[in-house]
Backbone as JSON Lines, residues from 0, in Angstrom:
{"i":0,"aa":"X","n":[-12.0,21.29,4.91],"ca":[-11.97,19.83,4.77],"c":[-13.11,19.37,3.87]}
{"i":1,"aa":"X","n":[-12.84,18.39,2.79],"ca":[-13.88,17.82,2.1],"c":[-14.69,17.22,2.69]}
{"i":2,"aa":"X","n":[-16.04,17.5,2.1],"ca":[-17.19,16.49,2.74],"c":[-17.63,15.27,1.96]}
{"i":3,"aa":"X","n":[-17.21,14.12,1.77],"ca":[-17.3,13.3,1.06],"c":[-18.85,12.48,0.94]}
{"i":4,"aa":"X","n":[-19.67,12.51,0.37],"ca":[-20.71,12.2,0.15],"c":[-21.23,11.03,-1.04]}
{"i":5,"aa":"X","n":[-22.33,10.27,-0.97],"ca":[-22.77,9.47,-2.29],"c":[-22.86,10.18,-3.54]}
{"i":6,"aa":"X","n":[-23.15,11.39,-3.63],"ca":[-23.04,12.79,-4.75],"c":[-22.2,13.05,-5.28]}
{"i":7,"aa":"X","n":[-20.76,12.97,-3.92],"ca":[-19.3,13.68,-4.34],"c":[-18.7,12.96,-5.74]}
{"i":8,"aa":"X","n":[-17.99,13.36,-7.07],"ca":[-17.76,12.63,-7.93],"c":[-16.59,11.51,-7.73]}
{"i":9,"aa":"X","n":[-17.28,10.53,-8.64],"ca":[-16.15,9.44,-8.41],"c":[-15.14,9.1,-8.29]}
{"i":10,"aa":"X","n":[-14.5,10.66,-8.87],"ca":[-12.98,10.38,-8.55],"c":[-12.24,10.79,-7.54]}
{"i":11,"aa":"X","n":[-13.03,12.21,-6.86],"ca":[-12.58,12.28,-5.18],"c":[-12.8,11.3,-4.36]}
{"i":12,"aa":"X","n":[-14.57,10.41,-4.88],"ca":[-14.27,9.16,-3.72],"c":[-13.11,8.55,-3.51]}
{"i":13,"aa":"X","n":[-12.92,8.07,-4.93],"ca":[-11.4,7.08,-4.82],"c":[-10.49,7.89,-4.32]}
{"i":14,"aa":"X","n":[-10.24,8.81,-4.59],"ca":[-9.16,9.56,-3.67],"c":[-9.32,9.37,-2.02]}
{"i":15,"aa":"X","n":[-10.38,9.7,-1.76],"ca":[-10.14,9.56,-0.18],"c":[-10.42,8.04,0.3]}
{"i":16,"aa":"X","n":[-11.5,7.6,-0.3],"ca":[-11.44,6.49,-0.09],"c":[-10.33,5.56,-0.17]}
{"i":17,"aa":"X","n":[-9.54,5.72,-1.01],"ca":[-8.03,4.79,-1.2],"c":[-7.11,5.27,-0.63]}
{"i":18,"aa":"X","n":[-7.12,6.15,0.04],"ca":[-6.02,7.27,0.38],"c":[-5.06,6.0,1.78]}
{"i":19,"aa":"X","n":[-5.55,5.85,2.48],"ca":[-5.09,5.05,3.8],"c":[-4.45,3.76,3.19]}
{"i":20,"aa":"X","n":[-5.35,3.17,2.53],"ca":[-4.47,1.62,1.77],"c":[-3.43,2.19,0.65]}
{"i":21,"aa":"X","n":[-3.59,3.01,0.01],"ca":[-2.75,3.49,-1.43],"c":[-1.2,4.05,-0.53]}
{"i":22,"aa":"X","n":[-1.33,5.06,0.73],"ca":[-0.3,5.6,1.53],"c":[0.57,4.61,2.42]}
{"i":23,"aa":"X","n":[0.2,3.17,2.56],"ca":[0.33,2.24,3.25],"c":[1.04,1.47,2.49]}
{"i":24,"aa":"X","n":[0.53,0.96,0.98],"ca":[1.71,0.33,0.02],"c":[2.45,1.04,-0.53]}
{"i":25,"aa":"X","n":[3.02,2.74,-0.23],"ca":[3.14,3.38,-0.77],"c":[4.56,2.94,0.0]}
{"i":26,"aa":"X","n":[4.75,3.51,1.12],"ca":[5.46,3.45,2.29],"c":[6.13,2.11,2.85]}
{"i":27,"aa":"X","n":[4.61,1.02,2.38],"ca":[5.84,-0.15,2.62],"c":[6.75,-0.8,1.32]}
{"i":28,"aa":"X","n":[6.39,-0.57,0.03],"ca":[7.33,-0.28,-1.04],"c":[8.78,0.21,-0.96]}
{"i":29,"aa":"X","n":[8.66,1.49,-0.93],"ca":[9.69,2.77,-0.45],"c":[10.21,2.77,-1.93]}
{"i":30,"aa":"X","n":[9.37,3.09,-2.99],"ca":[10.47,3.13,-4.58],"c":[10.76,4.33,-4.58]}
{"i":31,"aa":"X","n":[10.65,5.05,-4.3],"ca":[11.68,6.14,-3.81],"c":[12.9,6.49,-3.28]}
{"i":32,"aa":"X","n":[13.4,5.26,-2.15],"ca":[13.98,5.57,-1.26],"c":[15.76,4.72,-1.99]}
{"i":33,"aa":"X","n":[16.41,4.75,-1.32],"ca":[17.93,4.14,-1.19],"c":[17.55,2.76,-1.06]}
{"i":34,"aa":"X","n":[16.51,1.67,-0.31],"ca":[16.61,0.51,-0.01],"c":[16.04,-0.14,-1.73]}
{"i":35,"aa":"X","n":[15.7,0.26,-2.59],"ca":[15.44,-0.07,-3.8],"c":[16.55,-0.35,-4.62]}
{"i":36,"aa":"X","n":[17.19,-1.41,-4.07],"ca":[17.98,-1.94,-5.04],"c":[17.87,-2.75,-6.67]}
{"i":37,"aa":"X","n":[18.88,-3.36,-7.52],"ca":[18.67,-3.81,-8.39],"c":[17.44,-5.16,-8.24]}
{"i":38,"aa":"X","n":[18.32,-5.92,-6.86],"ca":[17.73,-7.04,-6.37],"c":[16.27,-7.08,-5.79]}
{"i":39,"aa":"X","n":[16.36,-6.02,-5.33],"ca":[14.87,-6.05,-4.68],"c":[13.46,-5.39,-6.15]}
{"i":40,"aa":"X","n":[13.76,-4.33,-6.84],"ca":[13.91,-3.97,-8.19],"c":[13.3,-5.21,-8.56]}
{"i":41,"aa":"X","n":[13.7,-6.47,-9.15],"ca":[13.65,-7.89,-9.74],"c":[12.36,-8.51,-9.08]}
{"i":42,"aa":"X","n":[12.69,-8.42,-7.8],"ca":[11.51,-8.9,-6.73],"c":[10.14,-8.42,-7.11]}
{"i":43,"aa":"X","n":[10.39,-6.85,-7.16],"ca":[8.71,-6.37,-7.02],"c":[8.44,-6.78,-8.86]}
{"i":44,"aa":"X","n":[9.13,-6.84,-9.7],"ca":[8.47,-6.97,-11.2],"c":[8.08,-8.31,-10.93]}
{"i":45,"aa":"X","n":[8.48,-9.14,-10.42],"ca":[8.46,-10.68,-10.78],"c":[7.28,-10.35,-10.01]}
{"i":46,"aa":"X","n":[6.48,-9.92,-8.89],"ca":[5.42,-10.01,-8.03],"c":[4.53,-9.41,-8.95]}
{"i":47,"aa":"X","n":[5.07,-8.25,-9.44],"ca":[4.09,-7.46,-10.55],"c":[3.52,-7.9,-11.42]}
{"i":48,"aa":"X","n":[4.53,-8.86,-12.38],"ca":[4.04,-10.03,-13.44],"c":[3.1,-11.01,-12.99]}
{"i":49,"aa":"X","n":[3.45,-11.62,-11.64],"ca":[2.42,-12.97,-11.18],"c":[0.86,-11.84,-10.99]}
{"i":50,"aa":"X","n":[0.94,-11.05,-10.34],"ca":[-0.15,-10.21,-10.4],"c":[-1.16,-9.7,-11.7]}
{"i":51,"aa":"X","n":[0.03,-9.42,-12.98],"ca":[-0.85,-8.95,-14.18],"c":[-1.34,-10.0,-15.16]}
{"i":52,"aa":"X","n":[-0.6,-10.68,-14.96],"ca":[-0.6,-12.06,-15.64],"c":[-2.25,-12.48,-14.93]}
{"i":53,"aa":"X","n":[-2.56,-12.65,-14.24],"ca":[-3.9,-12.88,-13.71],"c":[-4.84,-12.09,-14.02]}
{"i":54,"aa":"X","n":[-4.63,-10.37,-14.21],"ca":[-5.17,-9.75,-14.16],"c":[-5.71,-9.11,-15.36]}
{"i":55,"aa":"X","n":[-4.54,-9.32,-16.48],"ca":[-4.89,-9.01,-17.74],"c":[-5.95,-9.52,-18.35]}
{"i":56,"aa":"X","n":[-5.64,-10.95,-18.61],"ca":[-7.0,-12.12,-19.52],"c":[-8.35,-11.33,-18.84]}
{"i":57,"aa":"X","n":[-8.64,-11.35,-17.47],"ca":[-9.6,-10.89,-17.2],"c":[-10.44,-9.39,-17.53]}
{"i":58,"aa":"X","n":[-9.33,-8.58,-17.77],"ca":[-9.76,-7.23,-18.4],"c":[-9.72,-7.28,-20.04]}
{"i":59,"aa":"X","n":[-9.29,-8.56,-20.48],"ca":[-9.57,-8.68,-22.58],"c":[-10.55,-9.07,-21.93]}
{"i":60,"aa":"X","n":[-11.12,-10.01,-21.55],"ca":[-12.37,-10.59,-21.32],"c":[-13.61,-9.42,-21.37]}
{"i":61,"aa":"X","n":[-13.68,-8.19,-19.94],"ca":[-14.19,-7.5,-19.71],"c":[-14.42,-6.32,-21.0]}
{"i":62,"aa":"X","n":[-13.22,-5.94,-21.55],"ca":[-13.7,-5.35,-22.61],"c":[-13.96,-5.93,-23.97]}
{"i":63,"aa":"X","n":[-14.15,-6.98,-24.11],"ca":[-15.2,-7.68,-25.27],"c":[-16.05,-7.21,-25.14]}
{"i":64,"aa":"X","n":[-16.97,-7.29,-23.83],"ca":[-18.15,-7.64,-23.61],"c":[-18.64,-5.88,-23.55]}
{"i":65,"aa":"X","n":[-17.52,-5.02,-22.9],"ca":[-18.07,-3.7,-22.53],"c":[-16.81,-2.5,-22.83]}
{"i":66,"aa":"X","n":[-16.51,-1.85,-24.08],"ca":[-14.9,-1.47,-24.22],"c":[-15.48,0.13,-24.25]}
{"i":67,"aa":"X","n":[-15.27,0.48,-22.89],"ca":[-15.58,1.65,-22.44],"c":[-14.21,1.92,-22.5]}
{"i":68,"aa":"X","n":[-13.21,2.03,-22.14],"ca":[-11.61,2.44,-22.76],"c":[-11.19,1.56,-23.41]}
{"i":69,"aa":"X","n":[-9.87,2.41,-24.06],"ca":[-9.23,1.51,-24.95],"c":[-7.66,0.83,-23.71]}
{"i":70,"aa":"X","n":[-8.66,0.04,-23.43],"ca":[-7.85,-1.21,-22.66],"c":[-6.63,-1.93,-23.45]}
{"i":71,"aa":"X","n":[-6.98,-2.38,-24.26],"ca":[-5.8,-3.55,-25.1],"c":[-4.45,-2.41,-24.91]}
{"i":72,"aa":"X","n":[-4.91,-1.2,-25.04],"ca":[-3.5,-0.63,-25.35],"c":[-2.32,-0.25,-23.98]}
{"i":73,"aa":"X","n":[-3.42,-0.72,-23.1],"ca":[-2.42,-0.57,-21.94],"c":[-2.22,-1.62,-20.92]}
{"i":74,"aa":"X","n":[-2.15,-2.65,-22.18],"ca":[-1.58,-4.17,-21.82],"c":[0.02,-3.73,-21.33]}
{"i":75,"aa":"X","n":[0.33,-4.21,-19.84],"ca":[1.47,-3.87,-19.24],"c":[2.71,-5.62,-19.44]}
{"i":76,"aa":"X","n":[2.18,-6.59,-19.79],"ca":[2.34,-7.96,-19.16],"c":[3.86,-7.91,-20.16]}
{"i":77,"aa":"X","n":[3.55,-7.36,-21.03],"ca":[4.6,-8.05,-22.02],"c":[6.25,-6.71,-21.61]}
{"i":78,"aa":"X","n":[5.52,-5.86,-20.97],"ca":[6.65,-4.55,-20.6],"c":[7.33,-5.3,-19.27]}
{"i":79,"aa":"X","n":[6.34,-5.86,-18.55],"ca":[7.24,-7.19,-17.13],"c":[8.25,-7.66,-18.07]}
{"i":80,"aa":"X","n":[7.53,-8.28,-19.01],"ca":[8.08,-9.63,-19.55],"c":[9.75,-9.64,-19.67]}
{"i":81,"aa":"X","n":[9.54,-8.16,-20.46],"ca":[10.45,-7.61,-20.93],"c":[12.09,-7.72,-20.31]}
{"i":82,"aa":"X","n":[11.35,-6.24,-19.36],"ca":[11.97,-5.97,-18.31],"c":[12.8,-6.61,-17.32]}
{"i":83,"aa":"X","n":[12.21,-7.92,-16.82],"ca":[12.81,-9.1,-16.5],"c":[13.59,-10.04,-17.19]}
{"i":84,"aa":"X","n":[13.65,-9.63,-18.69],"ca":[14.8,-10.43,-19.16],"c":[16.08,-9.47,-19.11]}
{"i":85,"aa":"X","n":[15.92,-8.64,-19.2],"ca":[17.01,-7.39,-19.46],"c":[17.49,-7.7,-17.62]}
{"i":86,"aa":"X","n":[17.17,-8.02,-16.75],"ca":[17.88,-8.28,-15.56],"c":[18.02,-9.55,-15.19]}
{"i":87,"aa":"X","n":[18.1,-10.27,-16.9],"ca":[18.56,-11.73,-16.64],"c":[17.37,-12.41,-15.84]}
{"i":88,"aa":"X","n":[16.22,-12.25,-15.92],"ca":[15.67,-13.69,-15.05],"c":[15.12,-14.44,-16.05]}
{"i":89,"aa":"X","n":[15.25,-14.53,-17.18],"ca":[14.77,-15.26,-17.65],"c":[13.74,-15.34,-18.15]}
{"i":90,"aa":"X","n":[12.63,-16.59,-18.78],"ca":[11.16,-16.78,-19.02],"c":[10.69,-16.39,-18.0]}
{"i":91,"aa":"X","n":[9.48,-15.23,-17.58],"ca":[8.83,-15.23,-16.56],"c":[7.62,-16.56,-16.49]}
{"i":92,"aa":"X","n":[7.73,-17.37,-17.57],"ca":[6.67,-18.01,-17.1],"c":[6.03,-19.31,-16.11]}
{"i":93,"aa":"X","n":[7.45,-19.36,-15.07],"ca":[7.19,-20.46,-13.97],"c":[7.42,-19.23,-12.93]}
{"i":94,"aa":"X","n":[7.23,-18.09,-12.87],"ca":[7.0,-17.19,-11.59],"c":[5.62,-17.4,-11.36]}
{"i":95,"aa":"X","n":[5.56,-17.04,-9.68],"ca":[4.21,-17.6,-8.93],"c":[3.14,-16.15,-9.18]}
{"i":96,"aa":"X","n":[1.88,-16.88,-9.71],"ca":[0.97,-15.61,-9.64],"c":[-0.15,-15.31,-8.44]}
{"i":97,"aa":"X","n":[-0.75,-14.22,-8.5],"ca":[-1.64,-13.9,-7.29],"c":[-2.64,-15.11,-7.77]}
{"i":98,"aa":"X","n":[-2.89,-15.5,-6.13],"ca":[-4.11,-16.09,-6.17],"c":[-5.57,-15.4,-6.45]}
{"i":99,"aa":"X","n":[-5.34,-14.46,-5.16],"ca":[-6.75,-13.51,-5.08],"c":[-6.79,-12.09,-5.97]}
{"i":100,"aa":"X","n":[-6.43,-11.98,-6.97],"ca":[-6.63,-11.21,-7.9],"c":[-8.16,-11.09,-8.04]}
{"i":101,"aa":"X","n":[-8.9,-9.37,-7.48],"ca":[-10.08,-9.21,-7.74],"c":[-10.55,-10.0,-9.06]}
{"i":102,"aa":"X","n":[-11.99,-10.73,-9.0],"ca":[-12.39,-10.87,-10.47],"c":[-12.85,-9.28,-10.7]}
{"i":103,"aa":"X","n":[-13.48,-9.31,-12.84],"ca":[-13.52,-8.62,-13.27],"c":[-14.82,-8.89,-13.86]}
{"i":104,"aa":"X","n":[-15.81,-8.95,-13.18],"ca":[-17.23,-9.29,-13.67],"c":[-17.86,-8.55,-14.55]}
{"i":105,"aa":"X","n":[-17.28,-7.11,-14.41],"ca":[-18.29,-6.25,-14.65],"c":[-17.36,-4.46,-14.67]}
{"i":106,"aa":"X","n":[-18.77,-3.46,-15.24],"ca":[-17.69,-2.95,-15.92],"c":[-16.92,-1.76,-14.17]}
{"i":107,"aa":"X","n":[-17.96,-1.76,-13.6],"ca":[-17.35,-1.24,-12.36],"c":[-16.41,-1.49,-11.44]}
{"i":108,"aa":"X","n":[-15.96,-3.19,-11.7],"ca":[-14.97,-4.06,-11.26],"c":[-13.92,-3.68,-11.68]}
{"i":109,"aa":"X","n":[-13.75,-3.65,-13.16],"ca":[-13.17,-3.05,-13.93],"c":[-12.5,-1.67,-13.71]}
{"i":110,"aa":"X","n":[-13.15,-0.94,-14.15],"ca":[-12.94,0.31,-13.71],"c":[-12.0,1.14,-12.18]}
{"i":111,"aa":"X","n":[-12.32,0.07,-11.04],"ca":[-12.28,0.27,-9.93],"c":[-10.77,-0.32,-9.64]}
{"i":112,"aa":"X","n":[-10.43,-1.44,-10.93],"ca":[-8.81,-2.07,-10.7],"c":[-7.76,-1.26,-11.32]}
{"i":113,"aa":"X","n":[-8.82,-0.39,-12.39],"ca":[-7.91,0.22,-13.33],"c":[-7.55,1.36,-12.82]}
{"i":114,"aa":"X","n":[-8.07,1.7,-11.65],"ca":[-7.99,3.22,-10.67],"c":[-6.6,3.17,-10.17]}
{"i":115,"aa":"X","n":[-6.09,1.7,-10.06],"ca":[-5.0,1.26,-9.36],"c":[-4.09,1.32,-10.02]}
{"i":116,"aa":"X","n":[-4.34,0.35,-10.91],"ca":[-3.15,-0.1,-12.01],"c":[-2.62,1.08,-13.04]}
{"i":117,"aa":"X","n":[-3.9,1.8,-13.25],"ca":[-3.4,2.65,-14.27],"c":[-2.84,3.9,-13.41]}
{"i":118,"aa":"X","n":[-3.32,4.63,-12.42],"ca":[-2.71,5.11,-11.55],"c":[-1.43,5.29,-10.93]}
{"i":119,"aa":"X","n":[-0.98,3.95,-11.09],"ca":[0.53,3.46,-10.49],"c":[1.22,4.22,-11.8]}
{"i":120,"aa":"X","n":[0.76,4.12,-12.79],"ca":[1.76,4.96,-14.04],"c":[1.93,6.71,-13.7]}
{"i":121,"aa":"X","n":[1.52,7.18,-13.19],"ca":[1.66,8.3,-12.62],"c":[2.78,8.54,-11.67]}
{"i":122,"aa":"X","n":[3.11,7.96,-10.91],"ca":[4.39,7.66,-10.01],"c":[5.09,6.67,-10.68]}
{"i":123,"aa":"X","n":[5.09,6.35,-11.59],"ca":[6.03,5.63,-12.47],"c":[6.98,6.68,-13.36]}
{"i":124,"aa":"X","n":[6.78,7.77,-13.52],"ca":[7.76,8.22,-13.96],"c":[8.85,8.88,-12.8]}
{"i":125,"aa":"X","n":[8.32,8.59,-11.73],"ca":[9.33,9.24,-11.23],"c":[10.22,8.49,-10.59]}
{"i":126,"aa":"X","n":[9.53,7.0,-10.73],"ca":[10.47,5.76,-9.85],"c":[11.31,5.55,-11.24]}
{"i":127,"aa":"X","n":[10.86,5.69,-12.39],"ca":[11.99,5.21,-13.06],"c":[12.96,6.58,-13.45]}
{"i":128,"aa":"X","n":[12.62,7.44,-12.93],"ca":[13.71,8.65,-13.14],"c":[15.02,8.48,-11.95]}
{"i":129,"aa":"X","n":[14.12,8.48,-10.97],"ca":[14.49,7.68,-9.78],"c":[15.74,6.35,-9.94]}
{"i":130,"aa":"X","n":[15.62,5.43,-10.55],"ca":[16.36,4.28,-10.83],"c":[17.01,4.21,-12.18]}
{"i":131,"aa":"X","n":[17.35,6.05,-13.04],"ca":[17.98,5.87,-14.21],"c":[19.65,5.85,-12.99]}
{"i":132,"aa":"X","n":[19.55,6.68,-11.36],"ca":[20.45,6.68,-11.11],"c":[21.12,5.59,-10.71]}
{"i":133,"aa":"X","n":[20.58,4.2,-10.71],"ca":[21.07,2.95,-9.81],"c":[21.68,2.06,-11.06]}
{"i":134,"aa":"X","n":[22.17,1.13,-9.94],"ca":[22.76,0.03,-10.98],"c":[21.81,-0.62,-11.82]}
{"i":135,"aa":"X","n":[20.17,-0.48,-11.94],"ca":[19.52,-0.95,-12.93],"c":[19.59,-0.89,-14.41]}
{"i":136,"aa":"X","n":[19.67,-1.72,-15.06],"ca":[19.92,-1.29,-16.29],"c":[18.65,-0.4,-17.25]}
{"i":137,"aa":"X","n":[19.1,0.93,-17.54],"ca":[18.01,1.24,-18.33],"c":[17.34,0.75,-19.2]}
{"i":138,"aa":"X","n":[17.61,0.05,-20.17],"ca":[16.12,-0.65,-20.47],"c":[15.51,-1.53,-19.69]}
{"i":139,"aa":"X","n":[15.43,-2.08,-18.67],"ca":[14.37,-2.6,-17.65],"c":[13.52,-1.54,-17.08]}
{"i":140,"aa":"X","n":[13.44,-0.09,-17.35],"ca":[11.99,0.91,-17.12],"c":[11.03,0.77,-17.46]}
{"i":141,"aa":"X","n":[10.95,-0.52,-18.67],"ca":[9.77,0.02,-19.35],"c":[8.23,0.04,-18.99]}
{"i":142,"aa":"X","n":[8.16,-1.04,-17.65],"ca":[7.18,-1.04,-16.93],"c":[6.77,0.31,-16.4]}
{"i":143,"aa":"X","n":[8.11,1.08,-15.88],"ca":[7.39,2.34,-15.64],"c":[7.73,3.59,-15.87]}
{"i":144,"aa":"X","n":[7.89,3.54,-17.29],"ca":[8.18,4.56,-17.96],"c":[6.77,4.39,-19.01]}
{"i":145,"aa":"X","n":[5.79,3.22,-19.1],"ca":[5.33,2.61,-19.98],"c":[4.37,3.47,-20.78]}
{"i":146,"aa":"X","n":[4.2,4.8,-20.54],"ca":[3.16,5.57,-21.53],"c":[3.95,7.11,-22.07]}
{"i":147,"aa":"X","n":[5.04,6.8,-21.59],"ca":[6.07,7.88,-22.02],"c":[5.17,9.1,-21.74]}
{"i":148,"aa":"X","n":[5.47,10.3,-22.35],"ca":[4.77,11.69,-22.38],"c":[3.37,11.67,-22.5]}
{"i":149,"aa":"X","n":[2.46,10.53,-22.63],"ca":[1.26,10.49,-22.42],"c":[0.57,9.95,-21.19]}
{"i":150,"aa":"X","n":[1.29,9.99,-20.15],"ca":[0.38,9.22,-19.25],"c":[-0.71,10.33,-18.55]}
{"i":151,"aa":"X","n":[-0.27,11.75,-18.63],"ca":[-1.75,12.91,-18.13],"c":[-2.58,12.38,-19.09]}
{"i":152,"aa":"X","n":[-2.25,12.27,-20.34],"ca":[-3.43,12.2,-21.32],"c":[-4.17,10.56,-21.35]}
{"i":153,"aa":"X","n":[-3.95,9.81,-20.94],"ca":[-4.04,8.17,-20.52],"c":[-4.55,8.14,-19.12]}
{"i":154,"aa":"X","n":[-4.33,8.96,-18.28],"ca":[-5.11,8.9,-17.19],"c":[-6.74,10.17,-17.18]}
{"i":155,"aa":"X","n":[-5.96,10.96,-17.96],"ca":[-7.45,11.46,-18.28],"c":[-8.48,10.81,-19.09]}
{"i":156,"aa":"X","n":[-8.14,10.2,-19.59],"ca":[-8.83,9.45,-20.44],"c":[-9.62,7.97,-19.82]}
{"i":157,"aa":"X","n":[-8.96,7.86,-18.86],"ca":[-9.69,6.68,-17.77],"c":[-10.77,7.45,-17.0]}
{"i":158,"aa":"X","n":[-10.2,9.09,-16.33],"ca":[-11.14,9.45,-15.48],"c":[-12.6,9.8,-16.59]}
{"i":159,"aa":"X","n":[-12.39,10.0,-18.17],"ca":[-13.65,10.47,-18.28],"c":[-14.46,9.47,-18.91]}
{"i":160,"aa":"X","n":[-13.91,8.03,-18.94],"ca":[-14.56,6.64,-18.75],"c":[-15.69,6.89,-17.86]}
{"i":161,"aa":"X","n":[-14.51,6.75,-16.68],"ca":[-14.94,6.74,-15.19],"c":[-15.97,7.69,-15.05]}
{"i":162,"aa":"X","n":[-15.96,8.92,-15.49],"ca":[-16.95,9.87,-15.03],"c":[-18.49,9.57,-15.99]}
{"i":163,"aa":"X","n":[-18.27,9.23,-17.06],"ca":[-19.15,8.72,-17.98],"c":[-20.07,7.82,-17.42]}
{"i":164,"aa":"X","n":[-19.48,6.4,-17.34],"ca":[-20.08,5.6,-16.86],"c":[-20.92,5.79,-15.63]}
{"i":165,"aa":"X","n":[-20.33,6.21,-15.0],"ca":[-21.06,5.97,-13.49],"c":[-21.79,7.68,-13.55]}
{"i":166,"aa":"X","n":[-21.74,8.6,-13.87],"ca":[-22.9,9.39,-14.33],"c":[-23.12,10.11,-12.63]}
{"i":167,"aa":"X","n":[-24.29,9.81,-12.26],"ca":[-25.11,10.56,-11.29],"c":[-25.45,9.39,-10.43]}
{"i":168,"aa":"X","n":[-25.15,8.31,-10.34],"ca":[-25.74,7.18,-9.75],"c":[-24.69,6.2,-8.64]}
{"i":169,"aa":"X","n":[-24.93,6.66,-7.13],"ca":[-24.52,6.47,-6.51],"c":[-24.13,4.81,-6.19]}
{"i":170,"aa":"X","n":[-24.36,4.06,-6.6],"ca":[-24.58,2.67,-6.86],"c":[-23.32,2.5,-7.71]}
{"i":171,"aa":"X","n":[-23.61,2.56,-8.83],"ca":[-22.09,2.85,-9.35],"c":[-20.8,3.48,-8.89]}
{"i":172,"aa":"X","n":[-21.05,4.27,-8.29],"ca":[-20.0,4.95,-8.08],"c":[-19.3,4.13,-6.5]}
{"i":173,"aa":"X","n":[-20.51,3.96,-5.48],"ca":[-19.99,3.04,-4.6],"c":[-18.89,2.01,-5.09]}
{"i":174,"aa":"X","n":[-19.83,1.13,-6.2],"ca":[-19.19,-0.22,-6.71],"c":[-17.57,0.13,-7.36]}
{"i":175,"aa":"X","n":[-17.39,1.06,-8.0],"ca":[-16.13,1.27,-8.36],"c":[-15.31,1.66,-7.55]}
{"i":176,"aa":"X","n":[-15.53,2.46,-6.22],"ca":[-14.54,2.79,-5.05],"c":[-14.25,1.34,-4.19]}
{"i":177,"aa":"X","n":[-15.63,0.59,-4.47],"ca":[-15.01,-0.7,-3.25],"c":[-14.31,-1.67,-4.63]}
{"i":178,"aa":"X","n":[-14.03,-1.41,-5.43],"ca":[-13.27,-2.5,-6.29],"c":[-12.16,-1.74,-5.55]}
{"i":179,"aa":"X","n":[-11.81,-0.78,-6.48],"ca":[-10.6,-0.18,-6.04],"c":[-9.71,-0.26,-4.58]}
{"i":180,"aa":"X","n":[-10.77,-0.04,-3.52],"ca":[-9.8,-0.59,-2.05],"c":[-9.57,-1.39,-2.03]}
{"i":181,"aa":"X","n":[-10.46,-2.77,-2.66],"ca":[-9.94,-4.35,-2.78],"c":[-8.59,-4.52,-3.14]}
{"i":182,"aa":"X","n":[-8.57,-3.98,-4.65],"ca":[-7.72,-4.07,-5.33],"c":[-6.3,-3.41,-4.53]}
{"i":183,"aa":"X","n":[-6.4,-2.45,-3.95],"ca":[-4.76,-1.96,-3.12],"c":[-4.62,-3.05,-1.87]}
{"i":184,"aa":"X","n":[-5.37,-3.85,-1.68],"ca":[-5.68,-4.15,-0.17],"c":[-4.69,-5.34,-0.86]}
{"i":185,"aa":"X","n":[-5.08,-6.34,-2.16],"ca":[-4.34,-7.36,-2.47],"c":[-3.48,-6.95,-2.7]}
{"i":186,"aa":"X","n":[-3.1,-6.18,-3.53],"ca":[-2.06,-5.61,-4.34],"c":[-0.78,-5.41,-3.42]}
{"i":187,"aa":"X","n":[-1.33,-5.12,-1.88],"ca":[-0.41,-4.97,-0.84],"c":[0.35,-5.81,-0.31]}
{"i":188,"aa":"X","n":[-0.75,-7.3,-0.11],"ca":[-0.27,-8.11,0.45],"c":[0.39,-9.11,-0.42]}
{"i":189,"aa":"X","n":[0.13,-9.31,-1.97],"ca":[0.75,-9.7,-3.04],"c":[2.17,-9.33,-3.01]}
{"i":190,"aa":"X","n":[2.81,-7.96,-3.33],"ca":[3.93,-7.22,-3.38],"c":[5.15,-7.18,-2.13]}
{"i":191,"aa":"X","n":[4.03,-7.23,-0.68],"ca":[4.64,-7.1,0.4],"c":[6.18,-7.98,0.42]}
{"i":192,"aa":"X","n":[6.28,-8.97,-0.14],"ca":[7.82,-9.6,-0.16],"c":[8.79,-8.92,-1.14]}
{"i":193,"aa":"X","n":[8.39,-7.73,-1.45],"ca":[9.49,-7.03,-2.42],"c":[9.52,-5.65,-1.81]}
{"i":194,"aa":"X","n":[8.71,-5.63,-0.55],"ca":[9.21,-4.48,0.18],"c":[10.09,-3.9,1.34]}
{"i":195,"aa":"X","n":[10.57,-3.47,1.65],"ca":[11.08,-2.92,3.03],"c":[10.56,-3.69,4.25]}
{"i":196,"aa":"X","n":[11.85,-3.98,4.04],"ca":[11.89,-5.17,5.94],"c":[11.83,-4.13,6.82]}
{"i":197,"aa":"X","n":[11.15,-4.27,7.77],"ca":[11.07,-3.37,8.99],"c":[11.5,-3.8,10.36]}
């Protein structure tokens, strides 16, 4: 069993540290499962959009000031945008957005949302492999299909941000694991109406 420590590197923290909230929206989602319909499908993007839509401006913001990755390029807002017209809803732009969307003060804030967000592209290829079999129309994937054959190389490329930045210094490394639980903790209760009724 791992011994998780202020030492241990930053990216096993987030692993265990997120592990309980990340397995929790994982499960009450279910994009895996049979209850992922077209309709419900519509639900979680439109929640997804009110969510990035908040969340984006704040990360151009953050990397002005500090462009430790190349952020701009994994602007997701306009792949919602997309996506949601191709299932007919229309302008997303009178859908309701998160209120409590972590701010992004700083670059560990940062870092700690992007553990999430960019993360979710990793199980994105398999929800949309997953939903080439349903009545969804294939081009509405593009949210999560969105880095095609590069997303190992796009997530490695965050962890050696991540490992960069925060270095040897436990302070940092704290600050980026407690963004990150924040961030699944909203992210949960944001989404929760596009998940599995129980």
């Amino acid at each position: 069993m791992t011994t998780v420590t202020s030492s241990t590197p930053v990216a096993v923290r987030l692993r265990f540290g997120t592990s309980a909230a990340h397995a929790q929206l994982e499960a009450r989602l279910d994009l895996l499962g049979p209850t992922l319909t077209r309709e419900r499908y519509r639900r979680l993007l439109e929640r997804l959009h009110g969510f990035h839509a908040v969340l984006e401006p704040r990360l151009d913001a953050w990397h002005a000031r500090d462009p430790v990755l190349d952020w701009p390029a994994r602007r997701k807002l306009g792949l919602l945008a997309a996506d949601l017209a191709d299932l007919h809803r229309g302008h997303p732009g009178n859908l309701p957005r998160c209120p409590d969307v972590p701010e992004v003060e700083n670059t560990a804030r940062a870092l700690g949302v992007l553990y999430v967000v960019e993360g979710a592209t990793l199980g994105g290829t398999l929800i949309a492999a997953h939903l080439r079999d349903t009545d969804v129309p294939t081009g509405a994937l593009r949210f999560f299909s969105c880095y095609g054959d590069q997303v190992g190389r796009r997530w490695r490329r965050w962890r050696q941000a991540t490992d960069t930045w925060v270095g040897a210094d436990p302070a940092r490394s704290d600050a980026v694991v407690e963004s990150a639980t924040e961030t699944f903790t909203v992210l949960a209760r944001w989404l929760a109406p596009a998940g599995v009724v129980r």
